[in-house]
C-alpha positions in Angstrom: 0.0 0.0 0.0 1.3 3.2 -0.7 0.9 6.2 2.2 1.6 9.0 -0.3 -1.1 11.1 -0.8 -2.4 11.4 -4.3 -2.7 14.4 -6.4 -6.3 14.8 -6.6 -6.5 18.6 -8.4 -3.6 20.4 -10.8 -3.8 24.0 -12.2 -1.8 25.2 -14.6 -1.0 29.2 -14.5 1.6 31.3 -16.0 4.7 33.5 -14.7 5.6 35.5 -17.6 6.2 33.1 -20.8 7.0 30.4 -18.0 4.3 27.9 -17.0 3.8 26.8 -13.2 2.3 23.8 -12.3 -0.6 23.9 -8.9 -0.9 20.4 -7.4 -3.1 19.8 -4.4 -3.2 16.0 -2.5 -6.3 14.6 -1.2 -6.8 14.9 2.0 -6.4 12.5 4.5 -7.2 12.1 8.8 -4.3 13.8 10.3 -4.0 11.4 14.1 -2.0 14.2 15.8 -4.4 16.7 15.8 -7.7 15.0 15.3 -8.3 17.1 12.1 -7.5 16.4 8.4 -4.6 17.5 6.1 -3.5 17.3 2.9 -0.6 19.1 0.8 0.2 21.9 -2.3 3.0 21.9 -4.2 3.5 25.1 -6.7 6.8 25.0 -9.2 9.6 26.7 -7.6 8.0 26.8 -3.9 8.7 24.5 -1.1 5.4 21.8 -1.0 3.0 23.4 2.4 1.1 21.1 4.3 -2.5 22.5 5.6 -5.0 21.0 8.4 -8.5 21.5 8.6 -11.3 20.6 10.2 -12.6 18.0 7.8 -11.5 17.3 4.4 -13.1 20.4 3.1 -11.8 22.5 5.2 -8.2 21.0 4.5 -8.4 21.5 0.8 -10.0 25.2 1.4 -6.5 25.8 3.9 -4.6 24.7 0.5 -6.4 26.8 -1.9 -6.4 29.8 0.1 -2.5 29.1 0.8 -2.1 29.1 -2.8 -3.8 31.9 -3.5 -1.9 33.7 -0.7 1.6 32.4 -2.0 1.0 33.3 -5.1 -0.4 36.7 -4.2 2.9 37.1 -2.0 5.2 36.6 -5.0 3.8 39.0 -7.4 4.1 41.6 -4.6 7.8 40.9 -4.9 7.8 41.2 -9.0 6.5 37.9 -10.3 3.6 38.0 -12.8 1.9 34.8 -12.3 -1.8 34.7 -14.0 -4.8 32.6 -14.1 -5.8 31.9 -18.0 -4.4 35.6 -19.1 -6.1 37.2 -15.8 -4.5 38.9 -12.7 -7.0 37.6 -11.1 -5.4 34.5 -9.9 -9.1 33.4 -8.8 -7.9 31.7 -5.6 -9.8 32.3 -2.2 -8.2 34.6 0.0 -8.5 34.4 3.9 -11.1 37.3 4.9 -9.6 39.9 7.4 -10.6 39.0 11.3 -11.0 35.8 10.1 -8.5 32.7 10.7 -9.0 29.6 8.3 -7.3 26.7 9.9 -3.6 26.8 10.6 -1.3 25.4 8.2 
């Protein structure tokens, strides 16, 4: 049996002419903290691992990490887009309001 999660969701987007692969695992029962987790891996970023609640809430924790990552680096002069739009169309975390902790 194999324990590595599986890649269950991939984006593609764009950093200039370069393209950047989005991979997200399934999520799986994380026994130390009684939640779930699961993983994202963007090119050229170290992989994050995100807990949630349930598996939703794990796989919201990895979008909104994405979107937040990505968001990060353009602040620092990348130009990563979505499909030709700024708009990277990633959930962001809303202010006063924690998702679950990475």
């Amino acid at each position: 049996m194999n324990d590595e999660p599986d890649v269950v969701v991939t984006r593609t987007v764009q950093d200039g002419d370069r393209e950047v692969r989005i991979e997200v695992t399934d999520p799986r029962p994380d026994a130390g903290t009684g939640g779930w987790r699961c993983a994202y891996r963007i090119d050229g970023f170290d992989t994050q691992v995100v807990r949630g609640r349930d598996g939703l809430a794990a796989v919201y924790a990895a979008l909104v990490g994405i979107g937040e990552d990505l968001a990060r680096a353009n602040a620092r002069g990348a130009h990563y887009t979505v499909f030709g739009r700024s708009d990277l169309g990633f959930p962001m975390r809303s202010p006063g309001r924690a998702t679950d902790e990475r």
